[in-house]
N, C-alpha and C positions, 0 to 999 in steps of 0.2 A: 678450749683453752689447752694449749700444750705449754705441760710441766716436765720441766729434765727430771729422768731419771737417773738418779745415780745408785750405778752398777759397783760391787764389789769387787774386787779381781778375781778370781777364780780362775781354776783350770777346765780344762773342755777337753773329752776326750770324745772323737766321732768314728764310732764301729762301723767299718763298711765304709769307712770317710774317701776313697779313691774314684768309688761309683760315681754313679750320675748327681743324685744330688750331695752326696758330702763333700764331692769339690766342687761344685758350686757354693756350696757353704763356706768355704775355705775363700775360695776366688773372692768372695763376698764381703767377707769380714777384713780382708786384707789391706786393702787401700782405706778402710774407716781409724787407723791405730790402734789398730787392736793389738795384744803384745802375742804375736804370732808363736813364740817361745813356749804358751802355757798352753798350746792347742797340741794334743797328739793324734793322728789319725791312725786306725786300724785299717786292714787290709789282708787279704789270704795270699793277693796276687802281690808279689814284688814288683812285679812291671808297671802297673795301676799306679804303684805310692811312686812313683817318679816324677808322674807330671803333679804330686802337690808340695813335692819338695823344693821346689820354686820359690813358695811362699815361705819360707823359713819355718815350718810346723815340725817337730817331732814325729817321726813312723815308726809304726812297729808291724811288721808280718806276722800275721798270725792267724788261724780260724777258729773263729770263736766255737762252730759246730763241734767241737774235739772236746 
């Protein structure tokens, strides 16, 4: 039996979100309405957060190791 869940809104923040799988999480979540505005990606590379800013998310550069 599938029951809807309903989700609260919340913010999402994904460390590393550039790599491999945090834009595909992004790619992912993008075409379901999700509100692309409350997702921020992290990232050390600038180059990397380019191709998720496509999808209208929030970046911040930074490395977390510091």
């Amino acid at each position: 039996m599938n029951v809807p869940i309903k989700i609260q809104k919340c913010k999402i923040l994904i460390p590393g979100g550039a790599g491999f799988v945090g834009r595909n999480l992004v790619r992912v979540r993008h075409p379901k309405n999700y509100d692309m505005n409350d997702v921020t990606v992290l990232d050390k590379d600038k180059t990397n957060l380019a191709f998720v800013t496509r999808y209208g998310v929030q970046t911040q550069c930074v490395d977390l190791a510091e």
